[in-house]
Backbone as CSV, one residue per row, in Angstrom:
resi,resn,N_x,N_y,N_z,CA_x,CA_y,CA_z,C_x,C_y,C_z
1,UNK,0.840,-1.181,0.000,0.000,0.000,0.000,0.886,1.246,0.000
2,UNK,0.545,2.077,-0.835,1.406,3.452,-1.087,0.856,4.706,0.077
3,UNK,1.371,5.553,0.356,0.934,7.039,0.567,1.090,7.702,-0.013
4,UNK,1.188,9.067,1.030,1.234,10.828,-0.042,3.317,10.436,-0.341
5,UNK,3.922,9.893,0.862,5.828,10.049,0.739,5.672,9.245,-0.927
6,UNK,4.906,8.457,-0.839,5.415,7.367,-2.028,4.643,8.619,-3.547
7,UNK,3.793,9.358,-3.461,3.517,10.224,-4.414,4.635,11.277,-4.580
8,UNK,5.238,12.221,-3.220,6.046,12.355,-3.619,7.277,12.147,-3.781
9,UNK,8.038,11.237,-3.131,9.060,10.210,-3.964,8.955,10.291,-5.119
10,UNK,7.684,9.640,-5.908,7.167,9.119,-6.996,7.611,10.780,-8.253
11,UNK,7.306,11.418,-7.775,7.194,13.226,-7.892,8.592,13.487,-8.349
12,UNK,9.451,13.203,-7.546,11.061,13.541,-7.183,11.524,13.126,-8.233
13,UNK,11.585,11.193,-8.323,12.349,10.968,-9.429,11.080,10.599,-10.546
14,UNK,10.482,11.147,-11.359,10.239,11.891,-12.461,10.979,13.370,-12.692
15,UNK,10.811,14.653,-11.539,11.373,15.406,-11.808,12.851,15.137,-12.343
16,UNK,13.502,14.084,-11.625,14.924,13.898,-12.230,15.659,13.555,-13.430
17,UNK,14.417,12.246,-13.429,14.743,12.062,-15.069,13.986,12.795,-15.879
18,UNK,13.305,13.451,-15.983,12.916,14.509,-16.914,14.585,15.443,-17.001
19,UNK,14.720,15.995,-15.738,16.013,16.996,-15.839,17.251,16.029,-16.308
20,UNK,17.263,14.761,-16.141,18.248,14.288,-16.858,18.276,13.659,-18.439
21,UNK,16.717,13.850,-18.944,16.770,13.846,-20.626,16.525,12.630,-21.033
22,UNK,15.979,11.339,-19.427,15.995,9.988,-19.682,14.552,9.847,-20.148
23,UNK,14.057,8.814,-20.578,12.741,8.365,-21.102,12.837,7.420,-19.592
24,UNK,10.871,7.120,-19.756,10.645,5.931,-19.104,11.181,5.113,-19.119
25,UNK,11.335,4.143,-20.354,11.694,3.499,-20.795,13.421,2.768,-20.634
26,UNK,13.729,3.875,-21.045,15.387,3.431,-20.853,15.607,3.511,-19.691
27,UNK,15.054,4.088,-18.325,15.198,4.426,-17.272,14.622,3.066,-16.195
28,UNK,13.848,2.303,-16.341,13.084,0.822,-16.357,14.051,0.219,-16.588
29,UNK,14.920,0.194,-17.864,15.355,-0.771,-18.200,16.806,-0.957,-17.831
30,UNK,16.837,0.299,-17.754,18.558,0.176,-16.767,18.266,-0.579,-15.364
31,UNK,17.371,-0.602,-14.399,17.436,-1.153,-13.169,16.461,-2.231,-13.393
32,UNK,16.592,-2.658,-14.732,16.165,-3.935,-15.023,14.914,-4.869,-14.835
33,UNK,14.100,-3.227,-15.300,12.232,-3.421,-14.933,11.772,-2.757,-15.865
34,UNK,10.128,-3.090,-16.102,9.112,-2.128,-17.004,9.353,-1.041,-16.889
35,UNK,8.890,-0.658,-17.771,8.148,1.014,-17.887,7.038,0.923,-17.058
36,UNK,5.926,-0.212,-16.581,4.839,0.440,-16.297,4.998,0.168,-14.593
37,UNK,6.594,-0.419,-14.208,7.168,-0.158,-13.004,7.358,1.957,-12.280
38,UNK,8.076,1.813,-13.485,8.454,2.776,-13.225,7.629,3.865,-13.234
39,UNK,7.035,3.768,-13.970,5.346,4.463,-14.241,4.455,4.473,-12.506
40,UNK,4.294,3.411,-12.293,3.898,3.144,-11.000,4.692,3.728,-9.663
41,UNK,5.965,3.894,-10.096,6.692,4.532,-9.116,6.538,6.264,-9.160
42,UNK,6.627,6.536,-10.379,6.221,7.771,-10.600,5.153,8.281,-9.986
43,UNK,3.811,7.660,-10.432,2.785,8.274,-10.467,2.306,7.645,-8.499
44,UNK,3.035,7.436,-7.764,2.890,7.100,-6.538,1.962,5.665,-6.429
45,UNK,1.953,4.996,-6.805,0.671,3.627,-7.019,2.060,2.602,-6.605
46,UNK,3.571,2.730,-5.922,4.528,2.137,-6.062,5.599,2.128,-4.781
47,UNK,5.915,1.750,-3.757,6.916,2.579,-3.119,8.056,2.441,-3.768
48,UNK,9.236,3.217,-4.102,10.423,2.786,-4.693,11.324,2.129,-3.820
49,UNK,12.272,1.542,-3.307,13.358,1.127,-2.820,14.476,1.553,-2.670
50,UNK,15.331,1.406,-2.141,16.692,1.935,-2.071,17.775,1.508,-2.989
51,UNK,17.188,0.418,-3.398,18.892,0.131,-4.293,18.233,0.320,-5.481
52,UNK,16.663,0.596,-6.351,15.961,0.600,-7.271,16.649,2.747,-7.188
53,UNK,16.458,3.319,-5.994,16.722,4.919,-5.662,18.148,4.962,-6.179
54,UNK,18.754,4.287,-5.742,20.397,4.581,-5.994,20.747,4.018,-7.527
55,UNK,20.286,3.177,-8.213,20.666,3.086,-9.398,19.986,4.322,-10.309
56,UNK,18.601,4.796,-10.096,18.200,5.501,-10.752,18.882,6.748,-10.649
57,UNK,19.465,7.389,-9.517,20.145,8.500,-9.421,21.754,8.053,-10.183
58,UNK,22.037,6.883,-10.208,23.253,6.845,-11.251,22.709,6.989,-12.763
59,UNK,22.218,6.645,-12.943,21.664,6.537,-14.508,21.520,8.100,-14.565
60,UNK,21.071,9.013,-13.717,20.379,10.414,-13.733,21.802,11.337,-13.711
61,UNK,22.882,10.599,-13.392,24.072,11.980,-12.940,23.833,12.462,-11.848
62,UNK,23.319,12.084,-10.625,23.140,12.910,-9.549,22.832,11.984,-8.229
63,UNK,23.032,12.227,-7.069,23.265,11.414,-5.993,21.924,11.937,-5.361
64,UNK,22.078,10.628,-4.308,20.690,10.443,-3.267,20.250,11.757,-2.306
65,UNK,21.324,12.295,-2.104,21.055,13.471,-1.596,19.862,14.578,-2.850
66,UNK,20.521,14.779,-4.274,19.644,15.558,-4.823,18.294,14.375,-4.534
67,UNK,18.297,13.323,-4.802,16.802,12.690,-4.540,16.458,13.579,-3.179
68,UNK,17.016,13.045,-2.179,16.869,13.860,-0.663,15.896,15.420,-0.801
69,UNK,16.742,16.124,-1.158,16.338,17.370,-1.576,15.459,17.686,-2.097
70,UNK,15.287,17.411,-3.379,13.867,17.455,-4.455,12.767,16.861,-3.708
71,UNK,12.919,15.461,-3.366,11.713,15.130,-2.118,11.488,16.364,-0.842
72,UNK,12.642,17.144,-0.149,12.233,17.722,0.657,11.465,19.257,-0.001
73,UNK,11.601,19.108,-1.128,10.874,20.287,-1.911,9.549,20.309,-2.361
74,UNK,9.266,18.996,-2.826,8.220,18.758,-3.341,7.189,18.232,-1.840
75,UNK,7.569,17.940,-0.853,6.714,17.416,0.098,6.426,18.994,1.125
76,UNK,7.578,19.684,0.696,6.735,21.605,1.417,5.559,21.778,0.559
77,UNK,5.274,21.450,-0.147,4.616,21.778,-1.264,3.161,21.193,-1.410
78,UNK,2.140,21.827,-1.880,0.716,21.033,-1.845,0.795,20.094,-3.173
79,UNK,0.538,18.713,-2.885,0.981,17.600,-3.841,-0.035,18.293,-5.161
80,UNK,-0.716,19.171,-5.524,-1.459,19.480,-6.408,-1.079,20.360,-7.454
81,UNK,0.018,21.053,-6.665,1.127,22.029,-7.362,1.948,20.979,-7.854
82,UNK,2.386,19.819,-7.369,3.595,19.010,-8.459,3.211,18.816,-9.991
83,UNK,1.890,18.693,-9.845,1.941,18.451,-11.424,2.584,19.373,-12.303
84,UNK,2.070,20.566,-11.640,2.023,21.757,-12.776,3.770,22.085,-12.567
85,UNK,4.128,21.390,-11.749,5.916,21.803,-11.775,6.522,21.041,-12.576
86,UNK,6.359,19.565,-12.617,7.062,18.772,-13.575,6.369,18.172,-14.893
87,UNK,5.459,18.820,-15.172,4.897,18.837,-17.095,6.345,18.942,-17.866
């Protein structure tokens, strides 16, 4: 069962790989899962994991801390405003 952390988690790394230029797709398939995994992780229907977190921030160029961060940004935030931040 997911919550609001796992929406925005879910929130965080989309924002990342968007800023890092990755597709769904190739981004799934580097940590050696679907798209409609990752999809699910995105869209909060998913909790992500830690070693699923740390490969995706390698694939992204950027460490757990920016995950850290962007989560502590997006969770000040009313989860209703994320959309309209990461279109």
């Amino acid at each position: 069962m997911t919550n609001s952390k796992d929406k925005v988690a879910g929130a965080a790394i989309r924002y990342l790989r968007k800023k890092a230029g990755r597709t769904l797709k190739e981004s799934a398939e580097h940590c050696n899962h679907t798209s409609s995994w990752l999809s699910d992780i995105e869209s909060g229907r998913r909790a992500l994991d830690f070693n699923d977190a740390r490969e995706l921030c390698k694939f992204y160029n950027c460490t757990l801390s920016d995950l850290s961060d962007t989560f502590d940004i997006y969770d000040s935030i009313d989860f209703i405003d994320i959309k309209s931040v990461i279109k």
